[in-house]
C-alpha positions as CSV (number, residue, x, y, z in Angstrom):
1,X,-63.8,21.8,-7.5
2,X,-66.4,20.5,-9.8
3,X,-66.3,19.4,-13.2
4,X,-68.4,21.7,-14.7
5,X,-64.8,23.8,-13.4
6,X,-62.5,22.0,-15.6
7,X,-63.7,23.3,-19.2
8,X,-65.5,19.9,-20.4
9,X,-67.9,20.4,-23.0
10,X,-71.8,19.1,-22.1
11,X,-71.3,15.9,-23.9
12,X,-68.8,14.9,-21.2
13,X,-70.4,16.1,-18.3
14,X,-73.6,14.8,-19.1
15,X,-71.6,11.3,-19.7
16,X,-70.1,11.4,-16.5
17,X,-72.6,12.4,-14.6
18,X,-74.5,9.1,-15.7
19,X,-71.3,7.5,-13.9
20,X,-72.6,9.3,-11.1
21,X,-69.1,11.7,-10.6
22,X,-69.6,15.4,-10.2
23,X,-66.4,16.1,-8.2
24,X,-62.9,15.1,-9.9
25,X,-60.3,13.1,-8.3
26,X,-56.4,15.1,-7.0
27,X,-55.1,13.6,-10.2
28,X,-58.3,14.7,-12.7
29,X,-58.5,18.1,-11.6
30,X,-54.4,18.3,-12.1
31,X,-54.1,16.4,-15.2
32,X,-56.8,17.6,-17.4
33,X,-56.5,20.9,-17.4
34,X,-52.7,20.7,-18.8
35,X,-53.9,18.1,-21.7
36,X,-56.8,20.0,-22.4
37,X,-54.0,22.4,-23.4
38,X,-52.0,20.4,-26.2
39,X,-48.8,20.1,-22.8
40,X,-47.0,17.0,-22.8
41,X,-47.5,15.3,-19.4
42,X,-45.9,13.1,-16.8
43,X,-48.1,12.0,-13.9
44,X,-47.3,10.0,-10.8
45,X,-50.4,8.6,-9.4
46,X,-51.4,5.3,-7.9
47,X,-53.9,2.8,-8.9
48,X,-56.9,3.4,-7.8
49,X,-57.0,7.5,-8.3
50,X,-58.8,7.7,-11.2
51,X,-55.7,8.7,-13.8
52,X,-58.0,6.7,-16.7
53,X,-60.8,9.5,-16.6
54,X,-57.7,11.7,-16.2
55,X,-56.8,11.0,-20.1
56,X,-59.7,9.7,-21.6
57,X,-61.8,12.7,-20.6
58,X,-58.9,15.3,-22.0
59,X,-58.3,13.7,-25.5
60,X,-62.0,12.7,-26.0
61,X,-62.6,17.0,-25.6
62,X,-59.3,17.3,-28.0
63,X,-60.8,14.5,-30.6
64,X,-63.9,16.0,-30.5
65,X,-63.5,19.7,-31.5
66,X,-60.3,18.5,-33.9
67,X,-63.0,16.3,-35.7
68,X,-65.9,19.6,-35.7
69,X,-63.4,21.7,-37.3
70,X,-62.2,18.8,-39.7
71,X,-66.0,17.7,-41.1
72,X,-66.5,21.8,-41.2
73,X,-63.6,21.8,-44.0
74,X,-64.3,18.3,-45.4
75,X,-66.5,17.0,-48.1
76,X,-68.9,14.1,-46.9
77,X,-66.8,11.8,-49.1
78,X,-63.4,13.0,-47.1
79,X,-65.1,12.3,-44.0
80,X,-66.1,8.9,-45.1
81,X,-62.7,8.1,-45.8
82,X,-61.4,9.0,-42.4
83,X,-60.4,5.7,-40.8
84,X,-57.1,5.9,-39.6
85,X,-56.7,6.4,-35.3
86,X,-56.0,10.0,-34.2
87,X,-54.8,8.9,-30.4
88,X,-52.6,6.0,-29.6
89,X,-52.9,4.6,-26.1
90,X,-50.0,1.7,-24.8
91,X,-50.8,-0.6,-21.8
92,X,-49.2,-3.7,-20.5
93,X,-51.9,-6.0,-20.3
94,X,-55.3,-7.6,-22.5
95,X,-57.6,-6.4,-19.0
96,X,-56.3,-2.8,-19.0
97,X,-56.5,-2.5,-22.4
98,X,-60.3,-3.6,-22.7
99,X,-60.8,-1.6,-19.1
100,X,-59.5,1.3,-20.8
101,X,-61.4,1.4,-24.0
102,X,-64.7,0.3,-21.7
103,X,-63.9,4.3,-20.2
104,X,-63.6,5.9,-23.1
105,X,-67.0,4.1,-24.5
106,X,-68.3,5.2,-21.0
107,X,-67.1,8.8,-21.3
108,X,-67.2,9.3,-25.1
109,X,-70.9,7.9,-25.5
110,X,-72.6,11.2,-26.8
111,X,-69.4,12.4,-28.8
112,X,-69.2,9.8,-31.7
113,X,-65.7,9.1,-31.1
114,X,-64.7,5.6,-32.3
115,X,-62.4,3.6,-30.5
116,X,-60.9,-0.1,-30.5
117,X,-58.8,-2.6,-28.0
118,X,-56.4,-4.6,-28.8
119,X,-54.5,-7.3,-28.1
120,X,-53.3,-10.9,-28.1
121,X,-55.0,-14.3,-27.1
122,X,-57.9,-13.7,-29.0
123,X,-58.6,-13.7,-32.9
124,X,-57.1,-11.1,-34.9
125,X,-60.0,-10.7,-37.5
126,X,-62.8,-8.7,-35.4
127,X,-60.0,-6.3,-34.8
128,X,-58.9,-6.1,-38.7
129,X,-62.8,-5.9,-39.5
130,X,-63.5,-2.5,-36.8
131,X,-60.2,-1.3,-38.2
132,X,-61.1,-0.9,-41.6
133,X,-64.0,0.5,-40.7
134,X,-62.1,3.1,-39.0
135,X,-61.0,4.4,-35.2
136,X,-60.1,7.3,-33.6
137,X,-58.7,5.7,-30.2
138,X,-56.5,2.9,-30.5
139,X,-55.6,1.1,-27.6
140,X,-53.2,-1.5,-28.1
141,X,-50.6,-3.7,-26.1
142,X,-47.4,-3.3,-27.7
143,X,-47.2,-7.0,-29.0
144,X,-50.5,-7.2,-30.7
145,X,-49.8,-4.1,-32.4
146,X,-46.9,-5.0,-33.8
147,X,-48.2,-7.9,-35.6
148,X,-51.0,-5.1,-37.1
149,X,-48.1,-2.6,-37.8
150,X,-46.1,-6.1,-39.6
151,X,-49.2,-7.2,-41.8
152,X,-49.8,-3.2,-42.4
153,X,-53.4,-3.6,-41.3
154,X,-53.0,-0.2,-39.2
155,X,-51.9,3.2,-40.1
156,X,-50.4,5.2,-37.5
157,X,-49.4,8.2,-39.5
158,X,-52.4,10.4,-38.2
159,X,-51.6,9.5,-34.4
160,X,-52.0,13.0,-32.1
161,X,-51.6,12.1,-29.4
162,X,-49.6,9.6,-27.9
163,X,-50.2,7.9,-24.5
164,X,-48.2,5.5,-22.4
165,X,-50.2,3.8,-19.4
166,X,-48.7,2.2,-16.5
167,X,-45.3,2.8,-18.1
168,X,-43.4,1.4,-15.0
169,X,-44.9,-2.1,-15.9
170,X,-44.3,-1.9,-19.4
171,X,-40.7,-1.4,-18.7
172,X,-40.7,-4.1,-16.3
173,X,-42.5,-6.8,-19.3
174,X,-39.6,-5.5,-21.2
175,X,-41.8,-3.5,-23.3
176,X,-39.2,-1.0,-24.0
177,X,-38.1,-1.4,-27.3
178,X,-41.4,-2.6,-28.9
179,X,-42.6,0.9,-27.9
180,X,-39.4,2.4,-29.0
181,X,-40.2,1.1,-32.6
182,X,-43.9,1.9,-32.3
183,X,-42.9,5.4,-31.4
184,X,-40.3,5.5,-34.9
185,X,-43.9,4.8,-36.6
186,X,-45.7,8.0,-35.2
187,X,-45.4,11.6,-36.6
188,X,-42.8,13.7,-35.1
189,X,-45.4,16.4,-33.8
190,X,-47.8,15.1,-31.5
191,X,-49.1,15.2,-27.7
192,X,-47.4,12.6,-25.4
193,X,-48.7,11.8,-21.9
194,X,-47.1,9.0,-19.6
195,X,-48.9,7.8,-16.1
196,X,-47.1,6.0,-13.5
197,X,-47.7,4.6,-10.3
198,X,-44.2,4.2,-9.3
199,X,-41.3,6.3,-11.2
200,X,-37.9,4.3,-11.3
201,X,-35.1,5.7,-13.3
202,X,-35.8,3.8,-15.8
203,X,-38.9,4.8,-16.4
204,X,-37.8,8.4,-16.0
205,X,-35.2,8.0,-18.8
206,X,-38.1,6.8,-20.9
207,X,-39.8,9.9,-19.9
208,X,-36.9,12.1,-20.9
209,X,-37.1,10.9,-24.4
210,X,-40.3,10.6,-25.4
211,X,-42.2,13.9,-23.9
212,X,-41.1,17.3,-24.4
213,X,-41.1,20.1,-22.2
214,X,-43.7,18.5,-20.0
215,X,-46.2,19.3,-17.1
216,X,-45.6,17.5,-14.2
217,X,-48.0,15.8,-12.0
218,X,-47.7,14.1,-8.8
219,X,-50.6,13.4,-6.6
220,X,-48.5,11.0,-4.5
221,X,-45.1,10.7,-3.3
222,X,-42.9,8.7,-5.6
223,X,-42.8,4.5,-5.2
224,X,-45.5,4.6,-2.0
225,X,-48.5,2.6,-1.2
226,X,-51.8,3.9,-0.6
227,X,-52.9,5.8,2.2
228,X,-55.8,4.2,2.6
229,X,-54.9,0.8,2.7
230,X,-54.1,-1.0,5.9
231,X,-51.1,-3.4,5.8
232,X,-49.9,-6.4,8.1
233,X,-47.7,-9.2,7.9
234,X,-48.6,-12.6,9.1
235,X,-45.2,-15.1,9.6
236,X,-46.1,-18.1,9.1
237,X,-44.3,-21.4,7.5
238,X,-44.7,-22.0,3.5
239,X,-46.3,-25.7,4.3
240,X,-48.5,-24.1,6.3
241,X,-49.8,-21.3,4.5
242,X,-52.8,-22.3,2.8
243,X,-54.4,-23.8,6.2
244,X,-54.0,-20.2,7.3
245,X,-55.4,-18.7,4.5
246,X,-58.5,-21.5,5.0
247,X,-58.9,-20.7,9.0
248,X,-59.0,-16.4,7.7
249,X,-61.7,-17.0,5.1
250,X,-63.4,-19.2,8.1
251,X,-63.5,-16.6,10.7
252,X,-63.3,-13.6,9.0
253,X,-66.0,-14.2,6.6
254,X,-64.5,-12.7,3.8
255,X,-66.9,-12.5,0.5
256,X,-64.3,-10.8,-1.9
257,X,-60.6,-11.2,-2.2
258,X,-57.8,-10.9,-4.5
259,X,-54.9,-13.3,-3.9
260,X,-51.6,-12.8,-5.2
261,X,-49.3,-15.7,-6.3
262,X,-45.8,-15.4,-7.7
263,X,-46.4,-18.4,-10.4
264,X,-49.5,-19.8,-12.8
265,X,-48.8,-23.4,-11.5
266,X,-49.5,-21.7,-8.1
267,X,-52.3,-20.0,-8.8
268,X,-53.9,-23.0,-10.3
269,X,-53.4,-25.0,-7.0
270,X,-54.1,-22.8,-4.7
271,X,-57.5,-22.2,-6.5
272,X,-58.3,-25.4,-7.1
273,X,-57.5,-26.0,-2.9
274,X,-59.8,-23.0,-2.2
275,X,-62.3,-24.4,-4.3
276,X,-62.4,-27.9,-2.6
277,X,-62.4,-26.3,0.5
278,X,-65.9,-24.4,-0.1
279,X,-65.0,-21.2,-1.0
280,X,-65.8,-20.6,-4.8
281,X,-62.7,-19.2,-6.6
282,X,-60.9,-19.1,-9.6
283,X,-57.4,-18.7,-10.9
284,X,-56.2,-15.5,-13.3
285,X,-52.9,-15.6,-15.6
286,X,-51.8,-15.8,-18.8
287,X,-52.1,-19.1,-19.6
288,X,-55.8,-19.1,-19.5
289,X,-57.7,-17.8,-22.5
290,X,-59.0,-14.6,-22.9
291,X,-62.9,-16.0,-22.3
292,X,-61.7,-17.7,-19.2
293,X,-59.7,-14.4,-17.6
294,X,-63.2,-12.3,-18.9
295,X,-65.8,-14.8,-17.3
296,X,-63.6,-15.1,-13.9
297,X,-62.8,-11.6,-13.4
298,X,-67.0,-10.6,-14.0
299,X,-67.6,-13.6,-11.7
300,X,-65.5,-12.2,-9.3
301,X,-66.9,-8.4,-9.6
302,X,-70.6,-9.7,-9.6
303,X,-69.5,-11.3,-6.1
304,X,-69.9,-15.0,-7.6
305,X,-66.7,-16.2,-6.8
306,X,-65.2,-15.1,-3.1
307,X,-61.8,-15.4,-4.2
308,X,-59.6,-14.5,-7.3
309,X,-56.1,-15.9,-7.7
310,X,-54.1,-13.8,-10.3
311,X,-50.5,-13.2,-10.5
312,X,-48.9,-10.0,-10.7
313,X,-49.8,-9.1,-15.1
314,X,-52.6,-10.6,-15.2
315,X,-54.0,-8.9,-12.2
316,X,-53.9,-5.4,-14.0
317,X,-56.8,-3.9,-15.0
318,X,-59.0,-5.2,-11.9
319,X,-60.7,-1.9,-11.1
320,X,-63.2,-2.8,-8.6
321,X,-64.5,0.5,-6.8
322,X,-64.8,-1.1,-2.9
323,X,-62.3,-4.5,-3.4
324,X,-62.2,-5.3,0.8
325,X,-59.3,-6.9,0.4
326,X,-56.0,-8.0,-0.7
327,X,-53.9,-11.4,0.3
328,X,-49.8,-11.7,-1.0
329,X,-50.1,-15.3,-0.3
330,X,-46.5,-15.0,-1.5
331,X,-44.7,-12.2,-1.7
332,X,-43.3,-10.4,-5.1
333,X,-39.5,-10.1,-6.0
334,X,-39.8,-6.8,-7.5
335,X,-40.9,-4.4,-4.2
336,X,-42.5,-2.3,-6.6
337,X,-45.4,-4.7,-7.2
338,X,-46.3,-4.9,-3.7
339,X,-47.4,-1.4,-4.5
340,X,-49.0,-2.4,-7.6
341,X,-50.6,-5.7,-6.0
342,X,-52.0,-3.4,-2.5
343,X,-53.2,-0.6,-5.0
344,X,-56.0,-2.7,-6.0
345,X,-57.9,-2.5,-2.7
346,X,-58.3,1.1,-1.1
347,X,-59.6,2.6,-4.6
348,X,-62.0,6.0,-5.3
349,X,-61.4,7.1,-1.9
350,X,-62.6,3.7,-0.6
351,X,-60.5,2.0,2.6
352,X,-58.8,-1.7,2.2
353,X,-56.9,-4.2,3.9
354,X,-53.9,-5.7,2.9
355,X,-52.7,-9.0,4.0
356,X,-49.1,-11.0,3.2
357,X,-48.5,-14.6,4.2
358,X,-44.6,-14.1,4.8
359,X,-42.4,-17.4,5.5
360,X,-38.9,-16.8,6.7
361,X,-37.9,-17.6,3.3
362,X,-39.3,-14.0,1.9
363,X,-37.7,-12.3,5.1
364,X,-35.4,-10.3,1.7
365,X,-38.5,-9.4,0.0
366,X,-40.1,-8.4,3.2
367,X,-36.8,-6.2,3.9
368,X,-36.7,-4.7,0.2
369,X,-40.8,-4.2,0.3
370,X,-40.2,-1.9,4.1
371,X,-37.1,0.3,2.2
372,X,-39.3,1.3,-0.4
373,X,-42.2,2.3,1.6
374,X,-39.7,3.7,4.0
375,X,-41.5,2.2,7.3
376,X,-42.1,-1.0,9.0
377,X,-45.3,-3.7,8.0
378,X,-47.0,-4.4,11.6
379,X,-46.4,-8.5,11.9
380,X,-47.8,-10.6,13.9
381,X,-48.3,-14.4,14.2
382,X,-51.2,-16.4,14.1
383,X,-52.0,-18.7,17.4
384,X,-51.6,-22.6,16.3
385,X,-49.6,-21.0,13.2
386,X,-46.3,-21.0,14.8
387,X,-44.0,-20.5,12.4
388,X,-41.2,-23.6,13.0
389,X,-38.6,-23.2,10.9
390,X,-35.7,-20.8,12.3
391,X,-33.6,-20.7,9.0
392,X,-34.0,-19.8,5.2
393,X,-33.8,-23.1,2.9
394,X,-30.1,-23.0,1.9
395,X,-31.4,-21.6,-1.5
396,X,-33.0,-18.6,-0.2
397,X,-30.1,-17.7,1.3
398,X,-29.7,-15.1,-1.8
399,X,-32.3,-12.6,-3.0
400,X,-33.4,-13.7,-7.1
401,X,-31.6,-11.4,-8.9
402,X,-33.0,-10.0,-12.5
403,X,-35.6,-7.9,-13.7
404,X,-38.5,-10.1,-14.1
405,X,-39.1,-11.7,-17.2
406,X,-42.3,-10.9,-19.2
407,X,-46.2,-11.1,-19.0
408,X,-48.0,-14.7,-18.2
409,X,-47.9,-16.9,-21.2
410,X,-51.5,-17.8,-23.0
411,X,-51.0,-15.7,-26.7
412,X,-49.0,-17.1,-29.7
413,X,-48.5,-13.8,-30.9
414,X,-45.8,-13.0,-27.7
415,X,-42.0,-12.1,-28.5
416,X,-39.0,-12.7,-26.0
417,X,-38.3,-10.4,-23.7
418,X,-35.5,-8.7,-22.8
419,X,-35.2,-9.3,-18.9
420,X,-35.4,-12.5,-17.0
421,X,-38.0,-12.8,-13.7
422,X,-36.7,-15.5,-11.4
423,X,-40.5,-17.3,-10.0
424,X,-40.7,-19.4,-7.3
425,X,-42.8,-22.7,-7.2
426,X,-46.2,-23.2,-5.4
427,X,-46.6,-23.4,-2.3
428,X,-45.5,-26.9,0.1
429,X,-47.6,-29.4,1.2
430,X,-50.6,-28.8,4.0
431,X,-49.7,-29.3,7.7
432,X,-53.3,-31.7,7.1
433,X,-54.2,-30.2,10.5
434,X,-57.7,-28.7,10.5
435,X,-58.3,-25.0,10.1
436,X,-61.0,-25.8,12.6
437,X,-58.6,-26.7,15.4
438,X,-57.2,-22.9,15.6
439,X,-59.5,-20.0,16.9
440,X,-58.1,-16.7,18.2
441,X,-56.6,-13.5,16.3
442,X,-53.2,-13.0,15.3
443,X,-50.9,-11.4,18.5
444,X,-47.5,-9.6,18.0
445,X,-44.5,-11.9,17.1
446,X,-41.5,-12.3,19.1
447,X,-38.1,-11.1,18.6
448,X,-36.9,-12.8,15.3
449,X,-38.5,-14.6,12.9
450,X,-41.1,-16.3,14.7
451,X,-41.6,-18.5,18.0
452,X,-41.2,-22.1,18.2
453,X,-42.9,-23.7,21.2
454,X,-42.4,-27.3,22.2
455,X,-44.2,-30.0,21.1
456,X,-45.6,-28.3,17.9
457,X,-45.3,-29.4,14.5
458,X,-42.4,-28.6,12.3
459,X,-43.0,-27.2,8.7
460,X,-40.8,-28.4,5.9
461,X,-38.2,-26.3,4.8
462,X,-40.5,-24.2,2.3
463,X,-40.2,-24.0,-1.5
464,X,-37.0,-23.6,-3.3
465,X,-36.8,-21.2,-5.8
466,X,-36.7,-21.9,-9.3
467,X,-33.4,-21.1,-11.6
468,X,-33.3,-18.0,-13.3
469,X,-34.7,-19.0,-17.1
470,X,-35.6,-16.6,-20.1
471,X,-39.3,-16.1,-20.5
472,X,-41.4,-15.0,-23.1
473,X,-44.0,-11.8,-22.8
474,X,-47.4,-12.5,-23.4
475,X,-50.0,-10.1,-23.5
């Protein structure tokens, strides 16, 4: 199937075929023909499959002809007066938000559709200033548009369509009941579409209120990982896991990699260690401005820095076609972000490698991560990375339990959220033995945990959890 297929008028064709796509992805070809329609819809794809294009290309069609047969009725002074947005779209984060409202500038470029981003750590008056002028996409995180909807600087009563992206994550920032009064601000009759990557039953109950009689679309079984992304496991001790992550830059020469870390404080070191070490790299989360999280994640597209190190929120919203690779330098306590964190490599039909750095401490995660994907990780142990310690630090002995709390810190304009995250500190101290004295690949681990041959080092006892402590969500 082509596009020219799916009913796109030549505005948008000839806008996407600038982007260089003539053939649409499992999830466009599905999707677009049932918004195109004016059918709610609920779509299950992963990151990666091109769901974005699989909205923005529908409503900017719908906005488009609604606005030919509006001027057509309309005096030029009615049309000047049209400023209020005509589509609402919710995401979780400041970098989805802004990577949205880049497609639908992309997509929309020869319509004359306006459209807008918004969202917090950055000044509120550029956003008041394009409002007034007028918008006809909105694209908000919740928070932010709350504080519009509070000083009445934004009218949502002629909102058509409404669209919820990434909803599983918005539950898990403990979104829900910002949107819920968002969605008590909207007309009663409109168009509601919700994308997924993973469908929990919370999510689904969401669903179940919010979109009537819809469509369904699944281009991937429920709560999976990409198919094109090729996972492993290395155990290895938490001391030691930064000298490993050294000695696989060293002799894999890897040029571009996201690394995950649980914390900010983590990110921050383990960046800042990278960066000592020769390998240029930079730290994303919340707690940096909105500049700083622009400049290092085009730094790290344009291939200037070798290696980004984001946390889980801050991390949406990288959409890099051919990302090589992904690291979980520590693992996530909510499996379903090990699908979120892994969906960032093996994009547009693209292969990708993903890595995890797994200490005998994160042998729950690990276990919780293998139910939901339904299989085993392959592990394996790196030669002069014996893994020393035996047994979990007395305070790992229990999995963190809680939802996680919300979104990285960095805007004043956050509220509490409703569900608590348990983190985990950085990383423990180096081993201070060379990366340089260790050469070979990883081979198969032994029954257990991990080996322990004589005369090798012991690791400490790895990092204990922190206590479980209400956050605040940031977006």
């Amino acid at each position: 199937m082509q596009f020219t297929e799916l009913g796109l008028s030549p505005e948008l064709l000839r806008a996407i075929g600038e982007q260089g796509y003539t053939t649409p992805t499992p999830i466009q070809a599905q999707a677009i023909p049932h918004v195109l329609s004016g059918r709610d819809l609920e779509a299950l794809a992963q990151t990666g499959t091109g769901k974005t294009a699989a909205f923005v290309l529908p409503l900017l069609q719908r906005l488009t002809a609604a606005s030919t047969a509006t001027d057509a009725a309309n005096t030029p002074l009615q049309r000047i007066k049209h400023t209020a947005p005509r589509a609402l779209v919710l995401v979780p984060t400041r970098e989805l938000a802004q990577q949205v409202e880049d497609s639908v500038r992309a997509y929309g470029k020869y319509t004359g559709i306006r459209s807008l981003a918004i969202y917090g750590g950055v000044s509120i008056n550029p956003q008041l200033q394009t409002l007034r002028r007028g918008v006809d996409i909105l694209v908000a995180t919740p928070g932010r548009l709350l504080d519009h909807i509070s000083q009445r600087t934004v009218d949502l009563s002629k909102v058509t369509t409404l669209i919820l992206d990434e909803a599983d994550r918005m539950f898990d920032m403990g979104f829900i009941r910002d949107i819920r009064k968002i969605i008590e601000r909207l007309p009663r009759e409109r168009q509601n579409l919700m994308f997924s990557a993973t469908f929990a039953a919370e999510v689904r109950e969401l669903a179940h209120t919010v979109l009537k009689n819809p469509a369904l679309v699944e281009v991937a079984r429920r709560n999976t990982a990409a198919e094109l992304v090729t996972q492993s496991v290395i155990r290895v001790d938490q001391a030691q896991k930064k000298d490993v992550l050294l000695h696989l830059f060293e002799t894999h020469g890897w040029h571009q990699v996201l690394v995950f870390c649980r914390t900010k404080h983590g990110a921050d070191a383990l960046a800042k260690r990278l960066d000592q070490s020769g390998i240029r790299s930079a730290a994303l989360h919340g707690n940096k401005s909105q500049n700083a999280r622009a400049r290092a994640l085009a730094d790290f597209k344009s291939g200037k820095l070798a290696a980004l190190v984001a946390t889980d929120i801050a991390a949406r919203g990288i959409d890099i076609d051919a990302l090589p690779q992904v690291v979980n330098f520590e693992l996530p306590h909510v499996p379903e972000d090990y699908i979120h964190r892994i969906g960032r490599t093996g994009r547009a039909g693209a292969s990708g490698i993903a890595l995890s750095l797994v200490s005998i401490d994160e042998r729950i995660q690990l276990r919780d991560i293998e139910r939901l994907l339904k299989r085993e990780i392959e592990s394996s142990i790196l030669p002069g990375f014996e893994p020393q310690q035996t047994r979990p630090t007395p305070s790992s002995a229990k999995p963190p339990m809680g939802r996680r709390s919300g979104a990285p810190g960095g805007n004043s304009n956050s509220r509490p959220g409703n569900a608590n995250r348990p983190s985990r500190g950085a990383s423990g101290p180096s081993s201070g033995r060379s990366a340089n004295d260790r050469t070979g690949a990883p081979r198969p681990a032994r029954s257990g945990f991990g080996g322990k041959p004589s005369g090798a080092p012991r690791g400490d006892r790895g990092a204990k959890p922190a206590s479980h402590h209400s956050g605040q969500r940031h977006q």
